[in-house]
Backbone as XML, in Angstrom:
<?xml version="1.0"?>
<chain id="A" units="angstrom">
  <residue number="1" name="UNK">
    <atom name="N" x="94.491" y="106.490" z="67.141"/>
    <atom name="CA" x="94.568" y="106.535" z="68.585"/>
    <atom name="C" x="96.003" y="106.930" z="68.964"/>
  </residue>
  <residue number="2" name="UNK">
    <atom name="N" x="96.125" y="108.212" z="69.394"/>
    <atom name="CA" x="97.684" y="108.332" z="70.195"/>
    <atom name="C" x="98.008" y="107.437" z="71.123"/>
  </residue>
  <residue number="3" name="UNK">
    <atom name="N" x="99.375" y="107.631" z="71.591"/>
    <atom name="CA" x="99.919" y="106.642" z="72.473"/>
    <atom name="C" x="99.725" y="106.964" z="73.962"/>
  </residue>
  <residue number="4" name="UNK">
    <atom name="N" x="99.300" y="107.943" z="74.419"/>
    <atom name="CA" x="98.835" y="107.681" z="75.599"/>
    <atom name="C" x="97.310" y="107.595" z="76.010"/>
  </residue>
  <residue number="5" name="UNK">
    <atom name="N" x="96.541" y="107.727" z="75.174"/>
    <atom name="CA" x="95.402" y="107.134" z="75.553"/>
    <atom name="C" x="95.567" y="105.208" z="74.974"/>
  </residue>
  <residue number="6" name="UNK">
    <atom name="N" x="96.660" y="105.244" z="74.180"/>
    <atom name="CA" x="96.784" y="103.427" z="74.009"/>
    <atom name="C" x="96.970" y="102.906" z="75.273"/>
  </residue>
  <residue number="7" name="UNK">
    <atom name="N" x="98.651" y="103.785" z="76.014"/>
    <atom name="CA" x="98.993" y="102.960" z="76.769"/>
    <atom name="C" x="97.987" y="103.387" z="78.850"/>
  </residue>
  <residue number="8" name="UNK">
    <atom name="N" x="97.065" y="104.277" z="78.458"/>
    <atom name="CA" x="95.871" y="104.183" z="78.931"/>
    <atom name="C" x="95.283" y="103.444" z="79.338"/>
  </residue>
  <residue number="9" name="UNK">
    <atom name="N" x="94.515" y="103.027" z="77.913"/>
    <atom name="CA" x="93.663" y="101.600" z="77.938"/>
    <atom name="C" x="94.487" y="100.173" z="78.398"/>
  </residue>
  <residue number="10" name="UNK">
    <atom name="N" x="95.477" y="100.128" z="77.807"/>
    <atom name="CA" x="96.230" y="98.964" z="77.774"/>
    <atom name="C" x="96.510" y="98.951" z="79.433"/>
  </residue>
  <residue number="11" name="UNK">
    <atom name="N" x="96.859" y="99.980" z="80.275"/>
    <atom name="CA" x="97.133" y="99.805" z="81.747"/>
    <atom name="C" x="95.736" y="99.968" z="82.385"/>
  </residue>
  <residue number="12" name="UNK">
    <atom name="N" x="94.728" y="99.652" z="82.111"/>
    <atom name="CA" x="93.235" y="100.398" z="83.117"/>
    <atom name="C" x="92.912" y="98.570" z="82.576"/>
  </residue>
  <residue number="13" name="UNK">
    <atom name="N" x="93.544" y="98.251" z="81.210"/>
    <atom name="CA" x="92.852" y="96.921" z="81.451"/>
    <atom name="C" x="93.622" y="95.832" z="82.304"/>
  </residue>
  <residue number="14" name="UNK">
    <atom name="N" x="94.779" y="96.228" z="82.236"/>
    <atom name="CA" x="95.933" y="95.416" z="83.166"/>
    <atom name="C" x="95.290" y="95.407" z="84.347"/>
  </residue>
  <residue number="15" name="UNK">
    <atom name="N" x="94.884" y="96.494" z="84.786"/>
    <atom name="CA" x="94.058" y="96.728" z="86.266"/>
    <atom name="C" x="93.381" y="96.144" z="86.497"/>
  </residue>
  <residue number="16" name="UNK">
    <atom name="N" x="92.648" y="96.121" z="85.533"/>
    <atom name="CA" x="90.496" y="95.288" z="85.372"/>
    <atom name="C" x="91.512" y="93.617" z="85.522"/>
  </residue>
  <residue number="17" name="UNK">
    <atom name="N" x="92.685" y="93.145" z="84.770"/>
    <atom name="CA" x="93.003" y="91.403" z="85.247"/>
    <atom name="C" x="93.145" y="91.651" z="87.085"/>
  </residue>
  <residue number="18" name="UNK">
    <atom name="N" x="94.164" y="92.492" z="86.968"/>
    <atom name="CA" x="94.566" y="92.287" z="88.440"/>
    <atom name="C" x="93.220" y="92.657" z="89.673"/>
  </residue>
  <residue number="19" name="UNK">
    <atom name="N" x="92.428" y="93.603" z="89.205"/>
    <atom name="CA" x="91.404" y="93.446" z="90.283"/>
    <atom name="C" x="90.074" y="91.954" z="89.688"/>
  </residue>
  <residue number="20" name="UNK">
    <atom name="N" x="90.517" y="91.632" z="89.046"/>
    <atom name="CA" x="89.263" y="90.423" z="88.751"/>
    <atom name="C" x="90.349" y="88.675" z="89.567"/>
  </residue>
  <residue number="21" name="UNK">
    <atom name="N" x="91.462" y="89.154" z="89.440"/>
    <atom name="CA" x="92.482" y="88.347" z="89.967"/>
    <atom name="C" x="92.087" y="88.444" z="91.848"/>
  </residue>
  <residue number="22" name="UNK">
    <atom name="N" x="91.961" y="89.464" z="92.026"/>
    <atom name="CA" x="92.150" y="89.232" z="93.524"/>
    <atom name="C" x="90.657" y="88.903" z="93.887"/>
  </residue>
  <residue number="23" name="UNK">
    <atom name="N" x="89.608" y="89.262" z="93.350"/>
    <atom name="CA" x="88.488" y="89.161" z="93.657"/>
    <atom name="C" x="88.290" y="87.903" z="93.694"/>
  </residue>
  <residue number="24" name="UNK">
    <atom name="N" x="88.608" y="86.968" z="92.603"/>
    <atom name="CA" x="89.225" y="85.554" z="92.355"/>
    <atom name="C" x="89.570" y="84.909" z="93.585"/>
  </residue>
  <residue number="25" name="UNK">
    <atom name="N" x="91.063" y="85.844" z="94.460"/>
    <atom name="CA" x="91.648" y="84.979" z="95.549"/>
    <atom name="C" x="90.801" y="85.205" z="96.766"/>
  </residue>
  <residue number="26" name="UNK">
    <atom name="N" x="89.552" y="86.507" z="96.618"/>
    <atom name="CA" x="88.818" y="86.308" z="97.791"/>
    <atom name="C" x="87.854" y="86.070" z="98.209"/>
  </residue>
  <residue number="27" name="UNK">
    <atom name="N" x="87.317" y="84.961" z="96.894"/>
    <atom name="CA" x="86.082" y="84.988" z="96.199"/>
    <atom name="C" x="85.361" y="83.819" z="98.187"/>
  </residue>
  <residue number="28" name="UNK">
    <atom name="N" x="86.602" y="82.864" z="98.337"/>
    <atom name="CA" x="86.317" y="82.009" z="99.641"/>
    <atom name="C" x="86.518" y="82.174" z="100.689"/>
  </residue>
  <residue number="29" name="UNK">
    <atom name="N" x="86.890" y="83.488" z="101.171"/>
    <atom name="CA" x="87.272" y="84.322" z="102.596"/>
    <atom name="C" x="86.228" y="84.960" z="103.277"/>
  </residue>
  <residue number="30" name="UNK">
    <atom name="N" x="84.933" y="85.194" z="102.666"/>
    <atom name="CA" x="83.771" y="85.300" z="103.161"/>
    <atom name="C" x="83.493" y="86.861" z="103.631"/>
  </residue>
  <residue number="31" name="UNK">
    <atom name="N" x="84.356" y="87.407" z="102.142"/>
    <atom name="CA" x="83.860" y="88.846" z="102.102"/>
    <atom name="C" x="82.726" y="89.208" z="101.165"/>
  </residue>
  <residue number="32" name="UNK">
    <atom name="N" x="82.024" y="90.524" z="101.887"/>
    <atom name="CA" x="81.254" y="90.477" z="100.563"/>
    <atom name="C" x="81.883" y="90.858" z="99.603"/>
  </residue>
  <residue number="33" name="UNK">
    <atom name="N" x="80.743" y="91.243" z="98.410"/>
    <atom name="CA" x="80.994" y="91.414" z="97.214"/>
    <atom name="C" x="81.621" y="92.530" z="97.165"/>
  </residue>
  <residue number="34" name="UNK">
    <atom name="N" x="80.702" y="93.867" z="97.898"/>
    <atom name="CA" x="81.368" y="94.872" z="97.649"/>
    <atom name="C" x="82.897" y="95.263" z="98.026"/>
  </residue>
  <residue number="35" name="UNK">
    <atom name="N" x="83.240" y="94.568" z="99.268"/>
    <atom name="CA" x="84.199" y="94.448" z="99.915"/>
    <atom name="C" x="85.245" y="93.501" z="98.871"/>
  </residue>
  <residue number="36" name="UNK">
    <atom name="N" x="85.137" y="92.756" z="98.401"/>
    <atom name="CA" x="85.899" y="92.158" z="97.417"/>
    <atom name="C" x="86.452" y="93.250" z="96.401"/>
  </residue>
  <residue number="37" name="UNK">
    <atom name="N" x="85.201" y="93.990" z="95.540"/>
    <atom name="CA" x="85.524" y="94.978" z="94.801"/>
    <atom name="C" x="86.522" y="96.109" z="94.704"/>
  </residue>
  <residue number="38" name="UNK">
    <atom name="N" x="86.318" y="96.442" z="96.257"/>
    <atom name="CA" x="87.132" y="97.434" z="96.673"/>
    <atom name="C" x="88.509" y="97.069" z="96.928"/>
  </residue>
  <residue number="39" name="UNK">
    <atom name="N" x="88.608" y="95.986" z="97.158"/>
    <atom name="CA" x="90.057" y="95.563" z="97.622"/>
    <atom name="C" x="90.536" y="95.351" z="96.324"/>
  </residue>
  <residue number="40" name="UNK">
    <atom name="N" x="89.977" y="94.147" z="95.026"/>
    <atom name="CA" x="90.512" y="94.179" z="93.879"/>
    <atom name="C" x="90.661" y="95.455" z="93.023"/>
  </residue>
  <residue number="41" name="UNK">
    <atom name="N" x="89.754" y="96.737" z="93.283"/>
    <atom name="CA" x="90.427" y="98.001" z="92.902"/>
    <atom name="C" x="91.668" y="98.384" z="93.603"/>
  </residue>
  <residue number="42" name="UNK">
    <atom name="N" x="91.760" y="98.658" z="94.527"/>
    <atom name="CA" x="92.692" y="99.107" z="95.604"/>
    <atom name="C" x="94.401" y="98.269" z="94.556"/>
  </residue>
  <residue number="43" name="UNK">
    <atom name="N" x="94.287" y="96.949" z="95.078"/>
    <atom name="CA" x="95.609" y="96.637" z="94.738"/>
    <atom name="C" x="96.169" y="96.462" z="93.161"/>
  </residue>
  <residue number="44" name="UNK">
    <atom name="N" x="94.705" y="96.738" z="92.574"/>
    <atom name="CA" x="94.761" y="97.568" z="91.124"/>
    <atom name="C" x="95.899" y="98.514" z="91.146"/>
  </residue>
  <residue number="45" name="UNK">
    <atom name="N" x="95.656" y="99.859" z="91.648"/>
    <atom name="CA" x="95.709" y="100.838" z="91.730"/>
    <atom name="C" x="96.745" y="101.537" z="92.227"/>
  </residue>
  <residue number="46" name="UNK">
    <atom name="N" x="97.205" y="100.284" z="93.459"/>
    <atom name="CA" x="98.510" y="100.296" z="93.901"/>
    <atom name="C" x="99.878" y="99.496" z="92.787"/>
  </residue>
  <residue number="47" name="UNK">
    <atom name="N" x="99.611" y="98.782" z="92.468"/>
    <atom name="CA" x="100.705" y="98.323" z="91.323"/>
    <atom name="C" x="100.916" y="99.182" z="90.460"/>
  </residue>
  <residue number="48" name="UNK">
    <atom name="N" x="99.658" y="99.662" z="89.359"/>
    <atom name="CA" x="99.907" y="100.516" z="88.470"/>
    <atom name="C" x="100.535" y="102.011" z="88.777"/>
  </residue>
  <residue number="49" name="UNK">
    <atom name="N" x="99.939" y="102.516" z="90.131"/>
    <atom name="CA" x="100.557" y="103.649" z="90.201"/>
    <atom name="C" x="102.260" y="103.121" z="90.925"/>
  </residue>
  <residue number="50" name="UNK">
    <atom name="N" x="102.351" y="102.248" z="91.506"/>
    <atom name="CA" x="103.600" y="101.928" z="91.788"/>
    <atom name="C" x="104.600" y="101.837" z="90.766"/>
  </residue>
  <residue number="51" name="UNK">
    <atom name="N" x="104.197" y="101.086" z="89.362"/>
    <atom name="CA" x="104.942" y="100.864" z="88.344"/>
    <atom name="C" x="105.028" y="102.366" z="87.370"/>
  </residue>
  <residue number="52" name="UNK">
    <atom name="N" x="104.037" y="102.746" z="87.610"/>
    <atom name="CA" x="104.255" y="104.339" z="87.009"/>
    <atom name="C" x="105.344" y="105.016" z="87.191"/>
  </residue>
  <residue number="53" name="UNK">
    <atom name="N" x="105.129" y="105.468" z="89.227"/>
    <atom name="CA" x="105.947" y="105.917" z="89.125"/>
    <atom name="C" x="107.433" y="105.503" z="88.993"/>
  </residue>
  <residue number="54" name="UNK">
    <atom name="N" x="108.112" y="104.500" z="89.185"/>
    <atom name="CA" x="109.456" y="103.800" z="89.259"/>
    <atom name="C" x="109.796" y="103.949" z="87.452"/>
  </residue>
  <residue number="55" name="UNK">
    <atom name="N" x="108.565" y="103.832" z="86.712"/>
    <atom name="CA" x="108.933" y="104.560" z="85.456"/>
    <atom name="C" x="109.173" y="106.084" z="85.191"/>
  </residue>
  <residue number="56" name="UNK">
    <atom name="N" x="108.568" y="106.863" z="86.239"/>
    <atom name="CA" x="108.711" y="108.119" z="85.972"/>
    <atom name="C" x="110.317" y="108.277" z="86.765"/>
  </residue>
  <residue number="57" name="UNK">
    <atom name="N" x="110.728" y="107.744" z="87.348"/>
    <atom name="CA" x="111.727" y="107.818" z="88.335"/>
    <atom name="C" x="112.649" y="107.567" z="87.333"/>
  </residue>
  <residue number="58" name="UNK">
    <atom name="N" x="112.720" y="105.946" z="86.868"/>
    <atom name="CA" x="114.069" y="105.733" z="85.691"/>
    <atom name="C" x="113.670" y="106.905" z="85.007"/>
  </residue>
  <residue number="59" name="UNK">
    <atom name="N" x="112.699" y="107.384" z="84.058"/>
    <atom name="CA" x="113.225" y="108.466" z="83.021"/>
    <atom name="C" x="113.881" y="109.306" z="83.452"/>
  </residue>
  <residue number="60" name="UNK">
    <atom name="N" x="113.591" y="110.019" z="85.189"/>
    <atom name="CA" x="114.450" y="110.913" z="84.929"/>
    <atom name="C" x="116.123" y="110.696" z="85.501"/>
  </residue>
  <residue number="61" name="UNK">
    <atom name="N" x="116.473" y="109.266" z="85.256"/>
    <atom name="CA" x="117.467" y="108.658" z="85.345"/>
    <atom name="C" x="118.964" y="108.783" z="85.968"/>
  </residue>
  <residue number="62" name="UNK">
    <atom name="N" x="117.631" y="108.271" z="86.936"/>
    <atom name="CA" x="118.091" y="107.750" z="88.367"/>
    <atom name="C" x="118.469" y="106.690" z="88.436"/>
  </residue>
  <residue number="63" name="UNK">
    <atom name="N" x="118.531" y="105.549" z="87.357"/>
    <atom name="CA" x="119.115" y="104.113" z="87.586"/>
    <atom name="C" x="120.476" y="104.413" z="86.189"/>
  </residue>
  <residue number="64" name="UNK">
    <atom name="N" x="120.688" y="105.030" z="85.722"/>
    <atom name="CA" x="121.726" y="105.177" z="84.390"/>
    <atom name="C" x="122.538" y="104.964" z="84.885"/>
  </residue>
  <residue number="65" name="UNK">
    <atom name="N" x="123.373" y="105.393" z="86.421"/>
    <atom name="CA" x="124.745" y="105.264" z="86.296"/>
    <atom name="C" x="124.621" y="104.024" z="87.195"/>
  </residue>
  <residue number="66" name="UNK">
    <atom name="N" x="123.674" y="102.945" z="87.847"/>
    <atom name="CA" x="123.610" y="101.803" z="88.006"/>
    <atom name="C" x="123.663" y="100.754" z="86.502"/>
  </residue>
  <residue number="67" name="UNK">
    <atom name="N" x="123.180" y="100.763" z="85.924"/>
    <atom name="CA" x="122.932" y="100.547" z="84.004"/>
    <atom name="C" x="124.548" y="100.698" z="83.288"/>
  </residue>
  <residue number="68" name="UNK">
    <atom name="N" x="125.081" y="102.224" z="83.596"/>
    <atom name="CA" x="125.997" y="102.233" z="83.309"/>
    <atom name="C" x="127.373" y="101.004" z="83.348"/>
  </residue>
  <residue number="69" name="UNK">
    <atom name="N" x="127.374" y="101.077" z="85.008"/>
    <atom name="CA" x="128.345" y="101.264" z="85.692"/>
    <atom name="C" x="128.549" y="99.035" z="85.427"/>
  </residue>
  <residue number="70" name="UNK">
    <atom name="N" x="127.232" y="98.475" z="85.303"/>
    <atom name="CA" x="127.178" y="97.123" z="85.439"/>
    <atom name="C" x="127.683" y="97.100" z="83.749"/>
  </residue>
  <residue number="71" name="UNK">
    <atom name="N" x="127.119" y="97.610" z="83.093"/>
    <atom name="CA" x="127.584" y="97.209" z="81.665"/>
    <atom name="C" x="129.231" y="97.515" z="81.222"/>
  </residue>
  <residue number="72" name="UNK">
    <atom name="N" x="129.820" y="98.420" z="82.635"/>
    <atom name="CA" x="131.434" y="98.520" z="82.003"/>
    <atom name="C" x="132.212" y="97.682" z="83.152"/>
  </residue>
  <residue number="73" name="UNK">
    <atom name="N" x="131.586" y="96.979" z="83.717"/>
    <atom name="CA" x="132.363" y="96.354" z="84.799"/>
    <atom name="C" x="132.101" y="94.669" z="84.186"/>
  </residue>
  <residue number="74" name="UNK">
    <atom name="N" x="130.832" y="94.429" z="82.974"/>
    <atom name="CA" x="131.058" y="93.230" z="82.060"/>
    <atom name="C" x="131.238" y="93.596" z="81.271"/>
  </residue>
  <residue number="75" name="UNK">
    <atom name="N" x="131.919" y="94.578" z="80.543"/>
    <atom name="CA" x="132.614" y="94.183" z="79.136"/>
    <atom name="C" x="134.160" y="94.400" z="79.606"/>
  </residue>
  <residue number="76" name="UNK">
    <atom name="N" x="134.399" y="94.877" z="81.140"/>
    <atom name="CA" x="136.043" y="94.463" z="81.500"/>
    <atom name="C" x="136.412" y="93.752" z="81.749"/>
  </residue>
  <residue number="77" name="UNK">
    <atom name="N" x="135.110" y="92.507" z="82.437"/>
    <atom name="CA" x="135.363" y="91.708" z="83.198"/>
    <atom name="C" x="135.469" y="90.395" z="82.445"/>
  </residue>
  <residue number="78" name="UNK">
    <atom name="N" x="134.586" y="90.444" z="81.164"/>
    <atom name="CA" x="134.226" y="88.917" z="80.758"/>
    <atom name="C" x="134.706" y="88.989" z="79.082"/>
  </residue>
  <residue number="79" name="UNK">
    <atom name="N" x="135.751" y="88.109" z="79.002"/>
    <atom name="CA" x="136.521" y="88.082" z="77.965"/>
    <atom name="C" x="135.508" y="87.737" z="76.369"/>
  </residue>
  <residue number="80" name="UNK">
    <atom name="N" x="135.722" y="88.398" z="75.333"/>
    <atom name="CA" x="135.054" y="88.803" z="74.491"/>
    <atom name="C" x="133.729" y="88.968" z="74.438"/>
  </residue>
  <residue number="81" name="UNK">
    <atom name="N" x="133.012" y="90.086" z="75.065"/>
    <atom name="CA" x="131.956" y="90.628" z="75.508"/>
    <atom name="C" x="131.887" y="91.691" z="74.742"/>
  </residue>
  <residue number="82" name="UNK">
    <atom name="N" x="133.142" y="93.111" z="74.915"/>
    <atom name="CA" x="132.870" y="93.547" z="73.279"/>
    <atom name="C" x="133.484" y="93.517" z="72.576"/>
  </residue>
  <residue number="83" name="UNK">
    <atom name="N" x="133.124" y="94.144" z="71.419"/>
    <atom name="CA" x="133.813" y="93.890" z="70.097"/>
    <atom name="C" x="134.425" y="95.185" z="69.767"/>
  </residue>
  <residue number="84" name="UNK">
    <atom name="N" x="135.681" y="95.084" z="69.831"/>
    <atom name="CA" x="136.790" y="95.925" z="69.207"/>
    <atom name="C" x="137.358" y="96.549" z="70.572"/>
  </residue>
  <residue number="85" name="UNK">
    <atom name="N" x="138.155" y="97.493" z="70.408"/>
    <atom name="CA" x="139.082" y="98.281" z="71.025"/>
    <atom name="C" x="138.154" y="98.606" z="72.750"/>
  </residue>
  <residue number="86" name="UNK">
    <atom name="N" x="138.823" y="98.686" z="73.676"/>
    <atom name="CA" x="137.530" y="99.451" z="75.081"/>
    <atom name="C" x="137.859" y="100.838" z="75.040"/>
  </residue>
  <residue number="87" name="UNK">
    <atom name="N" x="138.876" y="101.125" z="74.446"/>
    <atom name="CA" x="138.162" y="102.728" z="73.862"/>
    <atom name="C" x="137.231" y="103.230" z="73.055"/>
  </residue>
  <residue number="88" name="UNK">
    <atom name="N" x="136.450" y="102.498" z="72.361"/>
    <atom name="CA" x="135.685" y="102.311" z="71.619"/>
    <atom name="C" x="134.428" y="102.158" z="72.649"/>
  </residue>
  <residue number="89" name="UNK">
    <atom name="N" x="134.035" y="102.218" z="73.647"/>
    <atom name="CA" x="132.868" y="101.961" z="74.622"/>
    <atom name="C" x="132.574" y="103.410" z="74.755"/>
  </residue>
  <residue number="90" name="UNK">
    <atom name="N" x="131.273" y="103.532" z="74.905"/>
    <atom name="CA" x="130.538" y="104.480" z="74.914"/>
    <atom name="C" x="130.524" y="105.479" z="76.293"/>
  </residue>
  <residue number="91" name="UNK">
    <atom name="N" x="130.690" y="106.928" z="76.164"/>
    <atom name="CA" x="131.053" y="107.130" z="77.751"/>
    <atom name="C" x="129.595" y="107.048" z="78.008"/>
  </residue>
  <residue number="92" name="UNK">
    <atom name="N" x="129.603" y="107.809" z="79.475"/>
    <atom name="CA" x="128.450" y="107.645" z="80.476"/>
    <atom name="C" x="127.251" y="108.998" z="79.743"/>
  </residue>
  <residue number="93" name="UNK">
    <atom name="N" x="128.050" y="109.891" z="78.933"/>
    <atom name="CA" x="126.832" y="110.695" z="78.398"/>
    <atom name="C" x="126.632" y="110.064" z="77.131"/>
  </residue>
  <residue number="94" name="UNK">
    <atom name="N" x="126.997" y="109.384" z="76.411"/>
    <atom name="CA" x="126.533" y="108.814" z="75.069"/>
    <atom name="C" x="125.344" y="107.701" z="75.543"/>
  </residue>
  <residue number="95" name="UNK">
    <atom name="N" x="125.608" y="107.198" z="76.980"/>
    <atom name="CA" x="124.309" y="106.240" z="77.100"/>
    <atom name="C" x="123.534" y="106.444" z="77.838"/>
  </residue>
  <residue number="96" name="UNK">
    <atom name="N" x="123.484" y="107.888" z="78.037"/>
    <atom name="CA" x="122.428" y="108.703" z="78.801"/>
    <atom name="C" x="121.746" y="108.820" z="77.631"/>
  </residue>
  <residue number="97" name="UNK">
    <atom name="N" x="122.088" y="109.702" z="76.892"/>
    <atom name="CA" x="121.210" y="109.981" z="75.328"/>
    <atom name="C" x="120.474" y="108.781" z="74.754"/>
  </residue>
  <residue number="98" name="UNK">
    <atom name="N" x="121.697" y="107.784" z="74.896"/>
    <atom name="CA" x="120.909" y="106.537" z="73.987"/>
    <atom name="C" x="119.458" y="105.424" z="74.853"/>
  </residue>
  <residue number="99" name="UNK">
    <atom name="N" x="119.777" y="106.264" z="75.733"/>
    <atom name="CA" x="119.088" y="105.558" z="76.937"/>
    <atom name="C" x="117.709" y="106.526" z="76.689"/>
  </residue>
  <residue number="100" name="UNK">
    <atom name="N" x="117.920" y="108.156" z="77.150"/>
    <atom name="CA" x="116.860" y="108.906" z="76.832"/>
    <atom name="C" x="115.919" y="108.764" z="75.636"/>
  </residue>
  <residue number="101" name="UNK">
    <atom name="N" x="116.185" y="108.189" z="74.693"/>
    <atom name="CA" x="115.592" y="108.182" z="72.984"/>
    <atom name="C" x="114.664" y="107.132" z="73.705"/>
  </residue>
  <residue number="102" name="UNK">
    <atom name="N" x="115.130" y="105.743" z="74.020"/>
    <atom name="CA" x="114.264" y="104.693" z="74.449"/>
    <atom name="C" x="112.814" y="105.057" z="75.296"/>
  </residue>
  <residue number="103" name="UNK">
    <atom name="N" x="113.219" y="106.075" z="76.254"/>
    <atom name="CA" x="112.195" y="106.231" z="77.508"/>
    <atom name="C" x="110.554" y="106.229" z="76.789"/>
  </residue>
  <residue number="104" name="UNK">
    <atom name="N" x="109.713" y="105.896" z="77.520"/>
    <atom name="CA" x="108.080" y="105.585" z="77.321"/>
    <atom name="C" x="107.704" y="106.702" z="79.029"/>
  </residue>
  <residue number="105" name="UNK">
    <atom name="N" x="106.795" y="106.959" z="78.195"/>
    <atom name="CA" x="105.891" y="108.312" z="79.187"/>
    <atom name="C" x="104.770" y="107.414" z="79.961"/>
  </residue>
  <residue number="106" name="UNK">
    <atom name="N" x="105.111" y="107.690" z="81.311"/>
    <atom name="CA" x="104.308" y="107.006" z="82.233"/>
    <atom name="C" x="103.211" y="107.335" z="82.939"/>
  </residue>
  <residue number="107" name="UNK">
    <atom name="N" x="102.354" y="108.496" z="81.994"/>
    <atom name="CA" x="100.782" y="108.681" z="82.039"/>
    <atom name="C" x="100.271" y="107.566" z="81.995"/>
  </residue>
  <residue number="108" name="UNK">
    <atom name="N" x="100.283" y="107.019" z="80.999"/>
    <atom name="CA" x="98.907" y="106.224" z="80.787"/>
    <atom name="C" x="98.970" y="105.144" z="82.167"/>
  </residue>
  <residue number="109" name="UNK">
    <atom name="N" x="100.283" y="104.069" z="82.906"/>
    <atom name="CA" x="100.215" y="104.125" z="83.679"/>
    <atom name="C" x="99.502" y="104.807" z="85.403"/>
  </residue>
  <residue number="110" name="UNK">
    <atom name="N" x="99.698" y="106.151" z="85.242"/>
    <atom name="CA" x="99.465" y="107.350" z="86.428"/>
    <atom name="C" x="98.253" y="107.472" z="86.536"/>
  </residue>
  <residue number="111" name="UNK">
    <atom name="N" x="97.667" y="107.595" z="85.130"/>
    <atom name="CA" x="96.132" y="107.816" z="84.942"/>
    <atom name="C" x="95.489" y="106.388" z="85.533"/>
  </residue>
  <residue number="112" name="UNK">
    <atom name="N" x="96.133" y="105.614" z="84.230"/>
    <atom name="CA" x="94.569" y="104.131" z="85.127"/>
    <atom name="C" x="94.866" y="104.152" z="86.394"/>
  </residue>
  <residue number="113" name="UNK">
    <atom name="N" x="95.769" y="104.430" z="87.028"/>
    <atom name="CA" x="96.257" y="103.584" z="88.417"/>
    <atom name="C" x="95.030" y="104.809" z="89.204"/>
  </residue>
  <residue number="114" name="UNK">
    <atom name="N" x="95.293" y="105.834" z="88.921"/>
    <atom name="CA" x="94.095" y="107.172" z="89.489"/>
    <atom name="C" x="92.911" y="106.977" z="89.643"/>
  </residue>
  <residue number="115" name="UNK">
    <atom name="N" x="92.333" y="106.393" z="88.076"/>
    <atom name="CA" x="91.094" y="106.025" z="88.356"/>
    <atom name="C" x="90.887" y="104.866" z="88.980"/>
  </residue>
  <residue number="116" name="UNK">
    <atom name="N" x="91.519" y="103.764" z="89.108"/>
    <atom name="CA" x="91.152" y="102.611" z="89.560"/>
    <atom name="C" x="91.848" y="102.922" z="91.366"/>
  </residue>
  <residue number="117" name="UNK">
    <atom name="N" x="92.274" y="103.866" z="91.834"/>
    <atom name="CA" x="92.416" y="104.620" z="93.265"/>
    <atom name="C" x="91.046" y="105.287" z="93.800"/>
  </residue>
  <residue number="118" name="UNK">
    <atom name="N" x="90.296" y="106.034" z="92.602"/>
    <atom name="CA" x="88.971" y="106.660" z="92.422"/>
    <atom name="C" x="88.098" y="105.603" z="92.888"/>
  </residue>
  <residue number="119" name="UNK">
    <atom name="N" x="88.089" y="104.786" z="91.947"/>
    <atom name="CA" x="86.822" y="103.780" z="91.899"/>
    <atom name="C" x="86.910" y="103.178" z="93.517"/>
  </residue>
  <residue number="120" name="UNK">
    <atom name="N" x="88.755" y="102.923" z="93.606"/>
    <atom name="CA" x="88.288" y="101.974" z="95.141"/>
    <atom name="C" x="88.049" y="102.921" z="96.313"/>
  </residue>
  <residue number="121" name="UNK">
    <atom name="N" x="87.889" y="104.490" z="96.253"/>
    <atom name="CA" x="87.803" y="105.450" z="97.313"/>
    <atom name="C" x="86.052" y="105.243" z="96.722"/>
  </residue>
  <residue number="122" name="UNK">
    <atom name="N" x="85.583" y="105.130" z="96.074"/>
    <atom name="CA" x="83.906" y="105.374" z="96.116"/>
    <atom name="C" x="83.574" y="104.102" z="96.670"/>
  </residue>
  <residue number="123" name="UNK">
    <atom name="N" x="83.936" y="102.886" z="95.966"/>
    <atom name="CA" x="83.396" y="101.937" z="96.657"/>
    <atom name="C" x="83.330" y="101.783" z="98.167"/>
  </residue>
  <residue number="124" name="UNK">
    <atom name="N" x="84.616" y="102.177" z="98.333"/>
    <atom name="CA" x="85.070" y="102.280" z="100.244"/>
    <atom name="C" x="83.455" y="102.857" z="101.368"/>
  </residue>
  <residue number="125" name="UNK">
    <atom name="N" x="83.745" y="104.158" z="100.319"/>
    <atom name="CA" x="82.447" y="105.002" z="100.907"/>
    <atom name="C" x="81.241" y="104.345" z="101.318"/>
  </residue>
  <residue number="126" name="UNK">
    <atom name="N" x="81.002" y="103.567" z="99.676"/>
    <atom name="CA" x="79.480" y="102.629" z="99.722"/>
    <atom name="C" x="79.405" y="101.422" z="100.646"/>
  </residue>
  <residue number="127" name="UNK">
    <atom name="N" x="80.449" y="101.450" z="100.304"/>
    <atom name="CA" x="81.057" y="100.239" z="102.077"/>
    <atom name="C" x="80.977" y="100.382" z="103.107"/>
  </residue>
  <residue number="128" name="UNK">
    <atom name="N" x="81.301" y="101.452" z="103.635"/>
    <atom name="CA" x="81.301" y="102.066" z="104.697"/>
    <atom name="C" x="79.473" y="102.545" z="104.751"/>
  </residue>
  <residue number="129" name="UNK">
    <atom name="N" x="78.958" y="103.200" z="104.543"/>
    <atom name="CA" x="77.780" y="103.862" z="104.515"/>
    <atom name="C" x="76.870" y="102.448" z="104.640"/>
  </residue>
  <residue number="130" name="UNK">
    <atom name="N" x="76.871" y="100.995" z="103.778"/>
    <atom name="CA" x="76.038" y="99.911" z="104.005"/>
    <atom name="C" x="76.349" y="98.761" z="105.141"/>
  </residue>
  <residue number="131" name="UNK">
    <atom name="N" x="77.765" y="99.428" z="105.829"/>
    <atom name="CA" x="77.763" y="98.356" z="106.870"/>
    <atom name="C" x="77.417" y="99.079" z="108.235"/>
  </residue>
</chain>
């Protein structure tokens, strides 16, 4: 199994807790069912694609020189924090790179959050059409 149909599954099921979670908190508010459904898709759909993108956003790194800028203002600030010489600290493009190697691709995120946006635009419909 490649890694983005892993991290796919792994976020479409994150979805399936969080919409079985809200359906949960509205199980006594005296909606229906279908109406429950749709809402526990919906705020599915909104987290995951929310967390997607703010991942697609850091990769293309937009928070580095925030990251940066905190990690050289504590190793000036707080006495033996690093080790050896502070010329020896890494500039701002060595921890761009080292930062870039780390990054994770925020499909599989984009995708579940899509379909579980899908699912709560059909249900809506069937909602709409039975009330």
């Amino acid at each position: 199994m490649n890694k983005k149909l892993k991290s796919f599954l792994v976020s479409f099921a994150v979805g399936a807790v969080l919409c079985a979670l809200v359906i949960l908190i509205n199980r006594d508010q005296g909606y229906g069912t279908l109406r429950q459904l749709c809402d526990g898709c919906f705020v599915a759909a909104v987290l995951l694609l929310g967390v997607g993108v703010l991942r697609f956003v850091a990769n293309q790194g937009v928070f580095d020189v925030l990251g940066y800028g905190v990690q050289s203002v504590f190793h000036l600030h707080v006495p033996g924090a690093s080790i050896g010489n502070a010329r020896d600290q890494e500039t701002m493009q060595e921890y761009q790179a080292r930062k870039a190697k780390k990054r994770k691709s925020p499909a599989g995120l984009l995708y579940a959050g899509l379909v579980w946006l899908a699912v709560s635009a059909v249900l809506l419909i069937v909602f709409e059409m039975t009330a």
